[in-house]
C-alpha positions as CSV (number, residue, x, y, z in Angstrom):
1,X,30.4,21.4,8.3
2,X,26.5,22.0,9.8
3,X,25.9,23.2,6.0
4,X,27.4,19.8,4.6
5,X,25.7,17.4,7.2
6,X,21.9,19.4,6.3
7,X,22.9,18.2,2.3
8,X,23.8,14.4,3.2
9,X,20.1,14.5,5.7
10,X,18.2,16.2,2.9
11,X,19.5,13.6,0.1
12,X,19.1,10.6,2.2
13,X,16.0,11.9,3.5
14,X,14.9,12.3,-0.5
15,X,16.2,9.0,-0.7
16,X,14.1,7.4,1.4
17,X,11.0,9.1,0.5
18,X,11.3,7.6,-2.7
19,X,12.2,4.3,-1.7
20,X,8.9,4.9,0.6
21,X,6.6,5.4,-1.9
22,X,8.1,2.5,-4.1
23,X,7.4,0.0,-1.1
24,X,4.1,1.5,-0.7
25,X,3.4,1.5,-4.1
26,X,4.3,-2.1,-4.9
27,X,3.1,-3.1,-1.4
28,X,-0.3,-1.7,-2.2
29,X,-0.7,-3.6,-6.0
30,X,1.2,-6.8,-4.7
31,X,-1.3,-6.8,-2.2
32,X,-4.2,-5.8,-4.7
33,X,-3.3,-9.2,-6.9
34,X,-2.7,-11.3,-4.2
35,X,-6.4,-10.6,-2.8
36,X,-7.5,-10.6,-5.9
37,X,-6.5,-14.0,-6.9
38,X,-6.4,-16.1,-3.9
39,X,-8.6,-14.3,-1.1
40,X,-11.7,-13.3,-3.7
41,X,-11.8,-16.6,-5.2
42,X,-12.3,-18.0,-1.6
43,X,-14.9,-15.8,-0.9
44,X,-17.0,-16.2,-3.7
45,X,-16.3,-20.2,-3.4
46,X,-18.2,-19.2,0.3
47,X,-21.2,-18.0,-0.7
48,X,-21.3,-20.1,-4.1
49,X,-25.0,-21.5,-4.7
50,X,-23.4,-24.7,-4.9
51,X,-21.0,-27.5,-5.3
52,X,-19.8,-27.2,-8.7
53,X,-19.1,-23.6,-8.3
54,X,-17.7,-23.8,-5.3
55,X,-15.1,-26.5,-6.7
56,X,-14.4,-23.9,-9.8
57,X,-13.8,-20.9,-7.7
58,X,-11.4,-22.9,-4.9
59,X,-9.3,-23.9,-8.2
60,X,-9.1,-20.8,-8.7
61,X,-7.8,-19.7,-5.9
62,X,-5.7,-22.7,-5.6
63,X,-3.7,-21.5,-9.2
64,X,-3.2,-18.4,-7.1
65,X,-1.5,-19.9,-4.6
66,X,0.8,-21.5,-7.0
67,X,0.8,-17.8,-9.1
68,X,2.3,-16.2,-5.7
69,X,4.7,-19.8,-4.6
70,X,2.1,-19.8,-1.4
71,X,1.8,-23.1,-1.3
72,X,4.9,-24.3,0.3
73,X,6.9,-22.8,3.2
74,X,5.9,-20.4,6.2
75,X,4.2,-17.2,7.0
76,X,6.5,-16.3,9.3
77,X,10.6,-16.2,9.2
78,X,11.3,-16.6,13.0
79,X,7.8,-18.2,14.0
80,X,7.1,-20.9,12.4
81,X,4.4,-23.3,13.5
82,X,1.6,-24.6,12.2
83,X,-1.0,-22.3,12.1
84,X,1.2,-20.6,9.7
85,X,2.3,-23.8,7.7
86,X,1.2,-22.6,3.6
87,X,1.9,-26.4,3.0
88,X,-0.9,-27.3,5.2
89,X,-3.2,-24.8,4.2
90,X,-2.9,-25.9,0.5
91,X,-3.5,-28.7,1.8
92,X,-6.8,-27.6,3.4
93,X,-7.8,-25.7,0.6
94,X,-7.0,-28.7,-2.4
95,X,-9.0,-31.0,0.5
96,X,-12.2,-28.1,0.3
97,X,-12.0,-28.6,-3.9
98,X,-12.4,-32.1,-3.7
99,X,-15.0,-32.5,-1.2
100,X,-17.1,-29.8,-3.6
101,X,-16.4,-31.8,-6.6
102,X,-17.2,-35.2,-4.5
103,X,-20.8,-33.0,-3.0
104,X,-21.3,-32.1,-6.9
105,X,-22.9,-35.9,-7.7
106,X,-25.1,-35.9,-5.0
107,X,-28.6,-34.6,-5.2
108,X,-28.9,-31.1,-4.5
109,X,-32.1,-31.5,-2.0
110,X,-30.9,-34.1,-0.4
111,X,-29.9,-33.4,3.6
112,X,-26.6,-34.7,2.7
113,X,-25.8,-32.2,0.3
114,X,-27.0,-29.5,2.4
115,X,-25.2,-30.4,5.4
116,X,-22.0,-30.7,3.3
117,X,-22.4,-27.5,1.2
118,X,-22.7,-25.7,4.6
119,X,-19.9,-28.1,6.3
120,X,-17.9,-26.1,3.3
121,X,-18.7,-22.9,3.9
122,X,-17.9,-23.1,7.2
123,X,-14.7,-24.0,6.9
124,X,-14.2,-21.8,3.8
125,X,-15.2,-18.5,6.3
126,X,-12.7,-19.8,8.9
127,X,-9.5,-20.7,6.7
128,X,-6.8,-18.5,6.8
129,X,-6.1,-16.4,3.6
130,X,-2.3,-16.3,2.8
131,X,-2.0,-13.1,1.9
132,X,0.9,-10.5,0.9
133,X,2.8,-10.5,4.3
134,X,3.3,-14.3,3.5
135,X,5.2,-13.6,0.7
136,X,7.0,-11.1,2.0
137,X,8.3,-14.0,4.7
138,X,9.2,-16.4,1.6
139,X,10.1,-15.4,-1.5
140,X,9.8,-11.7,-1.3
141,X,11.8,-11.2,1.9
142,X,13.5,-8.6,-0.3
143,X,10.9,-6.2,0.8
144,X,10.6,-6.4,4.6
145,X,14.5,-5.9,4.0
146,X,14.0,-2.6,1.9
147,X,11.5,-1.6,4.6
148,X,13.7,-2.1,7.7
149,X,16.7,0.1,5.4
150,X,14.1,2.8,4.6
151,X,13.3,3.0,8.6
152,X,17.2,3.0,9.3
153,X,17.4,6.1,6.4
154,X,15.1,7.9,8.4
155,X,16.6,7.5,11.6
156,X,19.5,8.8,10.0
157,X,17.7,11.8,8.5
158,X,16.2,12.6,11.7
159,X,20.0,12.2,13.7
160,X,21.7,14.6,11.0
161,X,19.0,17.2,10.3
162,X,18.1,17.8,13.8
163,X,21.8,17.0,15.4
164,X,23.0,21.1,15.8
165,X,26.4,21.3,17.7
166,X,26.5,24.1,19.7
């Protein structure tokens, strides 16, 4: 019976290895586009030499929002509030493209512009960037739900494997 229980620990525990480093692995590139087409594209916009650029580069990251359906919904499944509103940040962020497009007419040594351009930076460096977890509490719960089975598998590994009657 101890010889049967070892087989079921070792083949869940293979099973959740893999399933390990398929969450990893996904978590990892999902995470990868994610940055790379929402959080990069506000960078850059940050330190953008000016308006028009900036207005380019939020748009960018704006289509990623869309890409990765971040722009409607909550970071958060139990928690919601609105620090974690996406709505309201795509909000914010369409508001920051718009007032770069609006600072684009105006002359780029005037004091307004400055004061504007750096108005918009600021508040580019202190928006939050919605990033992979944020998925993960919308449309890809699927994974956080993989990742509490994979924890569970392991428990169970650990129970059956080192479980030795006496």
């Amino acid at each position: 019976m101890n010889e049967i229980a070892n087989k079921i620990g070792c083949a869940s525990g293979v099973l959740a290895s893999l399933l390990l480093v398929f969450l990893c692995s996904y978590g990892l590139i999902m995470g990868y586009e994610v940055s790379k087409n929402i959080g990069s594209w506000l960078e850059r916009a940050q330190v953008s030499a000016d308006a028009e650029d900036m207005a380019i580069y939020v748009d960018k990251a704006l289509l990623g929002l869309k890409k990765y359906d971040l722009n409607d919904g909550y970071c958060a499944i139990i928690f919601k509030k609105p620090d974690n509103n996406l709505n309201l940040h795509f909000q914010a962020i369409t508001q920051i493209a718009r007032r770069a497009r609006q600072l684009s007419s105006l002359d780029k040594t005037s004091d307004a512009y400055q004061s504007g351009i750096d108005d918009l930076r600021g508040t580019l460096r202190e928006i939050i960037r919605p990033g992979f977890m944020c998925m993960m509490a919308g449309s890809y719960i699927w994974v956080a739900v993989l990742w509490w089975i994979d924890l569970v598998l392991w428990l169970i590994v650990m129970v059956i494997v080192l479980y030795d009657p006496l």
